[in-house]
C-alpha positions as CSV (number, residue, x, y, z in Angstrom):
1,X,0.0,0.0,0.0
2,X,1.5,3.6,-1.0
3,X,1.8,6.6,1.2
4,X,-1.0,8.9,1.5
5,X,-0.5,12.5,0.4
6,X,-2.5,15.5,1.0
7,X,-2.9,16.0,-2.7
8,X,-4.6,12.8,-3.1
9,X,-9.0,12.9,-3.9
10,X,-10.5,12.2,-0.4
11,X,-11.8,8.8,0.3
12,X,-15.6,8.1,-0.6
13,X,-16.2,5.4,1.9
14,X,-15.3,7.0,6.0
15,X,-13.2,4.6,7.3
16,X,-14.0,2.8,10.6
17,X,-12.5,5.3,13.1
18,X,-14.7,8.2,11.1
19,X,-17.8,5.8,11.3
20,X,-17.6,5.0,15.2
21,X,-16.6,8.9,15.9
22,X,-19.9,9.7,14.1
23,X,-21.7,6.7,15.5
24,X,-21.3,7.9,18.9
25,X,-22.2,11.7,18.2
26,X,-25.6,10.6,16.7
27,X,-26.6,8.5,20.2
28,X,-24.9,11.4,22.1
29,X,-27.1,14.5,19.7
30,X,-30.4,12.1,20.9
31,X,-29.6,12.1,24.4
32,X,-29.0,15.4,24.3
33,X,-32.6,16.3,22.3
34,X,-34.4,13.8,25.0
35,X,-32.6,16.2,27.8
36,X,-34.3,19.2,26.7
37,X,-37.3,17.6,25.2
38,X,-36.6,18.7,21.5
39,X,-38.9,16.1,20.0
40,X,-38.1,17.0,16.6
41,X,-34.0,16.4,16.9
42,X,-34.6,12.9,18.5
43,X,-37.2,11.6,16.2
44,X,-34.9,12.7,13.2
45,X,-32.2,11.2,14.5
46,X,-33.8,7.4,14.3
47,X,-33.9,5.5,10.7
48,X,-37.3,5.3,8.0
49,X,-38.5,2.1,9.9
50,X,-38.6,3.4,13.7
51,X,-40.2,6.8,12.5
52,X,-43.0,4.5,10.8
53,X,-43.4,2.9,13.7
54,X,-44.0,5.2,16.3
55,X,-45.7,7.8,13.6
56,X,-44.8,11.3,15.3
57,X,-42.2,13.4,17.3
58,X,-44.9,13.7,19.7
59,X,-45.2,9.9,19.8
60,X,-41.7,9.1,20.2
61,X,-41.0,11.6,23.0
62,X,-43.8,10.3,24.6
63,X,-43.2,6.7,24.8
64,X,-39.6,7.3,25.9
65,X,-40.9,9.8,28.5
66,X,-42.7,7.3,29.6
67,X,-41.2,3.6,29.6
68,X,-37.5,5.3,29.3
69,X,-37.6,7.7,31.4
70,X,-33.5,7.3,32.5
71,X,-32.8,8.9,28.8
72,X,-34.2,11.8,29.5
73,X,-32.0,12.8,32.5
74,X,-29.5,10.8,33.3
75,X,-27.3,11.5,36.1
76,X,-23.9,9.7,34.4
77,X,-23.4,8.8,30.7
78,X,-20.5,6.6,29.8
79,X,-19.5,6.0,26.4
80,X,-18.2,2.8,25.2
81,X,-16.1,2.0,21.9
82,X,-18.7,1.1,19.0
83,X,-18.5,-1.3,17.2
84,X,-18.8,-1.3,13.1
85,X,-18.7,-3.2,10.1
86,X,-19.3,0.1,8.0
87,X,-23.0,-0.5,7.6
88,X,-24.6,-1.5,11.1
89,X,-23.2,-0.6,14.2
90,X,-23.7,-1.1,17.9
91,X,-23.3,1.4,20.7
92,X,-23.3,0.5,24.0
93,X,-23.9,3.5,26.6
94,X,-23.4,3.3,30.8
95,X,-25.6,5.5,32.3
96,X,-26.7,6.5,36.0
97,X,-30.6,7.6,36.3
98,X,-31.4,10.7,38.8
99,X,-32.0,7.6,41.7
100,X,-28.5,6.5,40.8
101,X,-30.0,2.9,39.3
102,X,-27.1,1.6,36.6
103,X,-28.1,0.8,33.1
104,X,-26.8,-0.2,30.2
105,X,-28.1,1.1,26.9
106,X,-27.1,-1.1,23.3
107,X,-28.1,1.3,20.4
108,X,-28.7,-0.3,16.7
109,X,-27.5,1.8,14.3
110,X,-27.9,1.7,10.3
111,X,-25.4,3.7,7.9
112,X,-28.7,4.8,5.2
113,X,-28.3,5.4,1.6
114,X,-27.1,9.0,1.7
115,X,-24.1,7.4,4.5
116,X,-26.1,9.1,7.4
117,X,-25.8,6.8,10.5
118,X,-29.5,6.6,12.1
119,X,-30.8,5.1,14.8
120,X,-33.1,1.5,14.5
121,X,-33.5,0.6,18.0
122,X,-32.0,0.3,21.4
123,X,-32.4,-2.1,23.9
124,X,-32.0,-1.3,27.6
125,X,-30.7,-3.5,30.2
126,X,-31.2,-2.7,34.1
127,X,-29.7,-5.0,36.4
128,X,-29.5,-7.9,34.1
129,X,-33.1,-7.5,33.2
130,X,-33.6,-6.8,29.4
131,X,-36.3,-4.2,27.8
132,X,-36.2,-4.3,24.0
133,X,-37.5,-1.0,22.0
């Protein structure tokens, strides 16, 4: 493999390290949009199939309001390395809730056609018990 100079066309396809660096800025841009209740940001921020399913911003915010509610304040949030093949990627989050329960959070994410990473799902584990969104 040659040397890589700055002259040379940029690559098309981010390589790993680019694709878990955005990976985790995408959970960390929803958490932040569940903090302050900005419906809009979190709902764009999940993929075509999760938006179908739950229909609305309003929707969305509401069911995690309601079932999640440790995403919307948190009291610690721990990042962990993601992992990637380049098309799917899994990012598992340590957080503390205000009553200082631990939880683990595995986020699903898809790269989509236009090579924006969305979210698909995330399942949340509390004390070895599993909840699946």
């Amino acid at each position: 493999m040659g040397a890589v100079y700055a002259s040379d066309p940029p690559q098309a396809t981010p390589s790993r390290a680019q694709a878990s660096q955005v990976v985790q800025q995408v959970v960390q841009q929803q958490l932040k949009a569940l903090a302050t209740q900005d419906a809009l940001q979190a709902f764009a921020l999940a993929d075509n199939d999760m938006r179908t399913q739950f229909g609305t911003a309003d929707a969305f915010l509401a069911t995690v309001r309601e079932q999640y509610p440790m995403l919307m304040h948190p009291a610690s949030v721990l990042f962990l390395k993601p992992e990637t093949d380049g098309t799917i990627a899994l990012q598992k989050v340590r957080m503390s809730d205000e009553d200082g329960a631990a939880w683990t959070l595995t986020y699903l994410l898809n790269r989509q056609h236009d090579n924006q990473w969305r979210i698909s799902g995330c399942v949340v584990t509390p004390e070895g018990r599993q909840i699946v969104t």
